[in-house]
N, C-alpha and C positions, 0 to 999 in steps of 0.2 A: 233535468239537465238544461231544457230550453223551449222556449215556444213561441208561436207565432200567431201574429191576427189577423195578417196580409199577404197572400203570396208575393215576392218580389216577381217584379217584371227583369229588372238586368241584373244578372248575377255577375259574381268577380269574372275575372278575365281568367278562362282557363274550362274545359269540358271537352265532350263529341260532337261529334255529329255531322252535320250535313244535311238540309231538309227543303221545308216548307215555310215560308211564312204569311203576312196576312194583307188583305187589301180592303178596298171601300170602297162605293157611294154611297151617295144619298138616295132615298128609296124615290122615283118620281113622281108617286102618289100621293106621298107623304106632304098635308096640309101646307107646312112651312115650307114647301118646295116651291108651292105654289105661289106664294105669296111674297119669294124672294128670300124669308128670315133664315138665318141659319140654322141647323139642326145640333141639338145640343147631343142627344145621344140618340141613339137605336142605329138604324140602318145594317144593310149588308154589308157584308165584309166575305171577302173572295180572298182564298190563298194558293198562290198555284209557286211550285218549287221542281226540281231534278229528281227528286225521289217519290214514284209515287206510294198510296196509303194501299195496297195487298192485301191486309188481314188486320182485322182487328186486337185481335185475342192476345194480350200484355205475356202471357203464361209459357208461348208457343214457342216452337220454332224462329218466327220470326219476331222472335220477343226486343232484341235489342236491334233491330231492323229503324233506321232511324225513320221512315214512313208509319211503321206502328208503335213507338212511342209518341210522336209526334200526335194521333189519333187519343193516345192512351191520356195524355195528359188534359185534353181537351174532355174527354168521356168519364175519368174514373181519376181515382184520388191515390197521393201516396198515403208511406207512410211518413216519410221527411222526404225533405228536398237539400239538395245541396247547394251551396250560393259561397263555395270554393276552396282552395285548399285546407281542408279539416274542417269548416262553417258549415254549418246544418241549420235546418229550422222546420220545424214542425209541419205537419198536414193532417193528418187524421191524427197522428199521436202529441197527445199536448204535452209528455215529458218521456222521458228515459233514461235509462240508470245501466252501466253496465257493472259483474261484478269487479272483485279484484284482480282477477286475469284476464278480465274479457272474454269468457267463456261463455259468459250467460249474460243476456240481454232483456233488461224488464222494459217494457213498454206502456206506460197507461193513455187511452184514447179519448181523445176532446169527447165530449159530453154534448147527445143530440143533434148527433151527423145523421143524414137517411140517405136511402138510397133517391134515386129519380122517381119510384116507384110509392115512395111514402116507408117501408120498411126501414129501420134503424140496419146504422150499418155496429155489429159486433164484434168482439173477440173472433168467435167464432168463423165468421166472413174472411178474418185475417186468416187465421189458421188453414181453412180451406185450399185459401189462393194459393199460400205459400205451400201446401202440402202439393197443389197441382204445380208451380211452379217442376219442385223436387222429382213429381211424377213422369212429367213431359221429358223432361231432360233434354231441355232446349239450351241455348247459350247462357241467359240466365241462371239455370242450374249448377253450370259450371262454379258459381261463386258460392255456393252452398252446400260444397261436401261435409257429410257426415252430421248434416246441420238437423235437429229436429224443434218443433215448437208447438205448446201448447197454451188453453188460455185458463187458468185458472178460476176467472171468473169473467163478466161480460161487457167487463173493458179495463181490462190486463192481459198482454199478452207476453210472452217469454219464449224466447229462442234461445236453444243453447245446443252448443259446438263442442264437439271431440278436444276439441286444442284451442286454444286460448285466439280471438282474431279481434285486434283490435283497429282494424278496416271496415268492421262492418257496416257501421253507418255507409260509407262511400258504398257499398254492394246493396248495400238495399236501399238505396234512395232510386234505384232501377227496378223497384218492386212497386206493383199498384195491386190495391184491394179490388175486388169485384164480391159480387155477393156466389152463394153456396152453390146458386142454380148454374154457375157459370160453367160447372163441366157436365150439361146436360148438353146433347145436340141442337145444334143452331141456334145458341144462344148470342152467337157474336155477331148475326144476320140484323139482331136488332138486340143489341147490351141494354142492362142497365147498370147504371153508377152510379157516383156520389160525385160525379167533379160539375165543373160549370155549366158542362151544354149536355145535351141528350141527343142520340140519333135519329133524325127523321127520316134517310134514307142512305142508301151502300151501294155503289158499284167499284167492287175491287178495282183497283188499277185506273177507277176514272173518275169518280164525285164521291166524296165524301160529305153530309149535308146534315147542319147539324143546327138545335134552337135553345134557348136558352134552359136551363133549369132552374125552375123557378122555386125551387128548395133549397136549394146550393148552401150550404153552411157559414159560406161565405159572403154570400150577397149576391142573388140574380144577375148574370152579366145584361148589362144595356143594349145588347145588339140584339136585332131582331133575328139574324140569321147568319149563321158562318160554315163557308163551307171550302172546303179544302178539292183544288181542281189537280188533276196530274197533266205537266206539259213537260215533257222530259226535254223535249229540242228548245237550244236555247235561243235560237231567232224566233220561233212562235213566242216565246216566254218573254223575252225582251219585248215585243212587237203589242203583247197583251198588257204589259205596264203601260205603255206609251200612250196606250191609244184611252184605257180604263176598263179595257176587260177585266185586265184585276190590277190591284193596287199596291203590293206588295210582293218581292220576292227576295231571294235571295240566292248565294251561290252563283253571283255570275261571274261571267267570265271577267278576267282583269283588261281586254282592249276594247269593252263596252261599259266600262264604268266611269270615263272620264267624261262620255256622251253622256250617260246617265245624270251627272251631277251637271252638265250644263242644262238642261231641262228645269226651268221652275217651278213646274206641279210637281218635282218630286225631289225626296228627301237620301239622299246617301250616305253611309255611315259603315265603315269596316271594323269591327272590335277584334282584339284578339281571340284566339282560341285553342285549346287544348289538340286539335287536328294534326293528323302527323302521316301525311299523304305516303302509304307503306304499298311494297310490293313486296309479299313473302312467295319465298319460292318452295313449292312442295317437295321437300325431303324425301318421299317415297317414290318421285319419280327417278327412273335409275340413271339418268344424264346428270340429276340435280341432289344425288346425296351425299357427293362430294364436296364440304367446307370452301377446300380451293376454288373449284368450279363455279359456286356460287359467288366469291366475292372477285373473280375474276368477272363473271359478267357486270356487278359492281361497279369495279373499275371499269367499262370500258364505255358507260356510258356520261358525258360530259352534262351533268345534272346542272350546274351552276349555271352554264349557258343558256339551258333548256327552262331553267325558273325564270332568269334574267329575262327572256326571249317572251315567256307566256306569264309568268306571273308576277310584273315588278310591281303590282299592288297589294298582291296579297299571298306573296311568297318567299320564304326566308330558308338557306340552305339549313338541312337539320342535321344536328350531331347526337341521336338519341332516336330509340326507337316511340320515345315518349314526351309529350312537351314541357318545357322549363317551368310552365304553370302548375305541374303536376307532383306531388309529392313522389317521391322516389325520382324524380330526374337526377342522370348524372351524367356529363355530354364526354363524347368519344372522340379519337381522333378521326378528324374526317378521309373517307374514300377518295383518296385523290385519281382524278381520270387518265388514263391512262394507258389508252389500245394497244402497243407496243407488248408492257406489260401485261396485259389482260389476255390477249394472243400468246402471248410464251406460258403465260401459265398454262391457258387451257390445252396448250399442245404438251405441257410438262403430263397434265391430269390423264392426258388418254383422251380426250375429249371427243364424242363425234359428231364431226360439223354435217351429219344427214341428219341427226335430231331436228325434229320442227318444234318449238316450246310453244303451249298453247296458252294465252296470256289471258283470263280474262276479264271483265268489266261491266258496269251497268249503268254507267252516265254518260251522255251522250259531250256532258262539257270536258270529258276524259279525252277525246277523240285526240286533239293534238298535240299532248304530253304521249299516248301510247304512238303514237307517229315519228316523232322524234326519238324516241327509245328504240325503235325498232331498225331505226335508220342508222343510230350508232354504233348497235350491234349486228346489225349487218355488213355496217364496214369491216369486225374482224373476222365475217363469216357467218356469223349465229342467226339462222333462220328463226323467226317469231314468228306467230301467229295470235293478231289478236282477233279475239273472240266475243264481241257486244252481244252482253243478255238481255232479257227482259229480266226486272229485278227478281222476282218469282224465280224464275230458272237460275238465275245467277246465287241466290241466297241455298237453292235446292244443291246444287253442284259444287257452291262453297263448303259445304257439309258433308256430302260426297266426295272431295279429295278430288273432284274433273276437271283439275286444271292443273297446271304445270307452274304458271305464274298466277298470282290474283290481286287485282288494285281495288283499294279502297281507302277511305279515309278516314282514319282509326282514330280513337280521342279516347278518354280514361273517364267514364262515369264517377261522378264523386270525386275527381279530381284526386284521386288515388290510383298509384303504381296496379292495388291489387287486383283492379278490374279490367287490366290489360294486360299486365304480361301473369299474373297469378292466373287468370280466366282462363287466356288463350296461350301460353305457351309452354302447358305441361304438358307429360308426357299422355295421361289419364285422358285430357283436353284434343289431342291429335287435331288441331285446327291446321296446320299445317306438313303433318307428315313428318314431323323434326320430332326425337324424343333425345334427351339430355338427363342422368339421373342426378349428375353435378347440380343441374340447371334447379330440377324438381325438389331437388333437397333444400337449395338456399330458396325460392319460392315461397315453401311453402314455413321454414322457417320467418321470412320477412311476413309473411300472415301472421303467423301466430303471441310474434311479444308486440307486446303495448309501449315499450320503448322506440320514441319518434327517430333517432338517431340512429339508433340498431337497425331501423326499418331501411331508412336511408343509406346506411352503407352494404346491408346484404342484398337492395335493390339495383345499389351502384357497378356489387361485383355481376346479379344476373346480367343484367344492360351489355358487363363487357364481353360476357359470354355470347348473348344471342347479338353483339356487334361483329364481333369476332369471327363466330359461325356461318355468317352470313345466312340467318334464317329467310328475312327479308331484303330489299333494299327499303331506307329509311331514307326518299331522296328531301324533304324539306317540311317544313314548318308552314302552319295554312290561319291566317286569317281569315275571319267569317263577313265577306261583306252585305249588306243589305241596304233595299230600294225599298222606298213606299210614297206611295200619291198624295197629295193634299188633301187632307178630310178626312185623315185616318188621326186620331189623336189617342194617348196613352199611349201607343205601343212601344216597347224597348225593344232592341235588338239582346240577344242574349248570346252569350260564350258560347255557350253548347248548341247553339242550333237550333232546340225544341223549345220555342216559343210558348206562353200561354198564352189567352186573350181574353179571359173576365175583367178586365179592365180596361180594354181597348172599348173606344166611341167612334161614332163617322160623325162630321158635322160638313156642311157645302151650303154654297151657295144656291 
């Protein structure tokens, strides 16, 4: 079907995420430093972002955790990559073939990939992963019911599906190989892969430290050393740009980006992105499994002002629980604000205003969006409580149903409908406590034909369903801004957030 001989650095406009990205100097050791000339390539490269990197492990729980993707891509290879809506290109697999229904999916793998390790990576290695993906039944999982794969020989692999999903490529471009050893204990304390860098060293939640591989099937990256820092607060974060603690970030706020771009050691650049800043409310809590109740909270908080106010850079009011970049978008009428009305209904529902809703979150740049939300809906009575996690705990309790409200910022891997609302908003899925057999039926219909149109309007009716329901609130659309220092060269900013860096250099003075 297609292949590739270079990973792209900027993909189309359109993906998830939220993350990390990359910075530099020059090493001051380094000869050319001394002598004044510029550095053509190597050096460190430092990346500190909102999310910190948790766990390594692609397969886990925190598989679609945008801190361990972010790790995952830098450590270990896919099998394609997505670069936007329905655009693929190759990584380990140099072609693929689906059948006539898209039930079955042939794969054949570039020729004389290894691991870090010197081992060839195989069929076999493929099969493994994905069979522990299945096993774990982490998030990832969710996109691969009834899915089995074998490899016939030792670079062909085949997957094939109870029903026909012609999504697949967009769900497994969120899949990475690892080798066989990888469901032995402690193997993620120090991985091996096939992608650009290799691990030198791991502290969950604070240095991730990593050096080149010099096997890479691609081409050895130039840098001597990249290592991913976590600074969740975003005055320390801003303050480590400015100064060259690190060189790169992204995710800032929108009333520090116009200071950012007045600074001439550094470079600013906001691209679009598939991001759809969502608060789903949990169905199973019993204040909150009432349709009306929920879109009366809804309504009563003035979202328009609250973007206007905090995000005029990099925020756009949403009509979809999914972005415009995203195959299956189809836009809704908007929640118009309205406490008057939001107050009569909840008094119409029974509602009781001694509920405390426990709201919670894990970025600290959330802080004054959950502030404002809490202040409008206290004007009609509705007590909140928001709840700041550490991501760990927050990801743990996401999965657990321990919240009442939950904010994050949701984006469609693969730039498909079916790895957001197919993943998470079925009934099997319970990511939010909402079950719909209406819902679950067109779902998993819009998976299954390979007709682009059909896909499109059975995703358009789910949309008006979980608009309708009030699963979440869906208050706005997020562009992904990013900073980086002078001396950082190659890098692109990317839709989704998860940056690569086999291609990024440092040069300086």
């Amino acid at each position: 079907m297609t292949f590739r001989t270079r990973r792209p650095l900027a993909s189309a406009a359109g993906a998830l995420a939220l993350l990390i990205v990359a910075a530099a100097c020059s090493s001051s050791d380094d000869p050319a430093s001394e002598t004044g000339d510029s550095v053509a390539a190597g050096g460190d490269l430092t990346v500190a972002g909102p999310i910190p990197i948790e766990n390594l492990d692609p397969h886990g729980p925190a598989s679609m955790d945008a801190g361990t993707q972010l790790a995952a891509r830098a450590i270990f290879s896919q099998l394609v990559v997505s670069t936007g809506s329905g655009e693929f290109e190759g990584e380990l697999a140099e072609s693929w073939e689906p059948n006539a229904d898209a039930s079955e999916w042939t794969f054949t793998l570039r020729e004389g990939v290894e691991f870090s390790d010197g081992t060839p990576v195989t069929a076999a290695d493929v099969v493994a992963s994905f069979e522990r993906v299945l096993a774990g039944e982490g998030p990832l999982a969710g996109n691969f019911g009834g899915y089995t794969v074998a490899a016939p020989d030792e670079s062909t692999v085949v997957f094939t599906s109870a029903a026909p999903d012609a999504a697949f490529l967009g769900k497994i471009s969120s899949f990475f190989v690892t080798p066989q050893a990888a469901a032995e204990a402690g193997f993620f304390q120090e991985p091996i892969g096939s992608g650009p860098f290799v691990v030198e060293s791991f502290e969950p939640g604070a240095t991730l430290r990593l050096t080149p591989n010099a096997g890479y099937w691609d081409g050895e990256p130039a840098l001597d050393s990249l290592e991913f820092q976590s600074i969740p607060e975003v005055a320390a974060r801003m303050t480590a740009l400015q100064t060259g603690e690190v060189d790169v970030t992204w995710s800032m706020p929108d009333d520090q980006i116009a200071a950012l771009k007045s600074d001439s050691d550094l470079t600013v650049e906001t691209v679009p992105s598939p991001g759809v800043l969502t608060m789903w409310m949990n169905g199973s809590t019993p204040a909150l499994q009432d349709p009306a109740v929920r879109r009366a909270l809804w309504q009563a908080v003035d979202f328009e002002a609250i973007i206007a106010s905090l995000y005029p850079e990099t925020g756009t009011p949403a009509d979809s629980p999914i972005s415009p970049a995203v195959l299956g978008y189809a836009p809704q009428e908007p929640v118009e604000y309205d406490p008057e009305a939001a107050k009569a209904a909840l008094d119409a529902a029974g509602f009781d205003y001694g509920t405390v809703i426990r709201w919670q979150f894990s970025q600290a740049n959330f802080r004054n969006f959950v502030d404002a939300v809490v202040s409008d809906l206290a004007d009609i009575g509705v007590t909140v409580e928001p709840q700041e996690k550490e991501q760990a705990v927050f990801l743990e309790d996401l999965l657990a149903l321990n919240w009442d409200m939950n904010l994050q910022q949701l984006g469609s891997q693969g730039y498909d409908a079916a790895t957001n609302l197919g993943r998470l908003y079925t009934c099997e899925a319970n990511r939010m406590g909402y079950c719909n057999e209406d819902l679950d039926r067109i779902l998993a219909e819009a998976g299954s034909t390979s007709d682009t149109a059909q896909r499109e309007e059975l995703y358009a009716q789910a949309i008006e369903i979980i608009w309708n329901d009030g699963v979440g609130m869906y208050p706005m659309f997020v562009e992904q801004p990013y900073a980086w220092r002078s001396g950082v060269e190659g890098f692109e900013p990317v839709s989704d957030g998860v940056p690569y860096f086999d291609e990024v250099t440092v040069s300086g003075d």
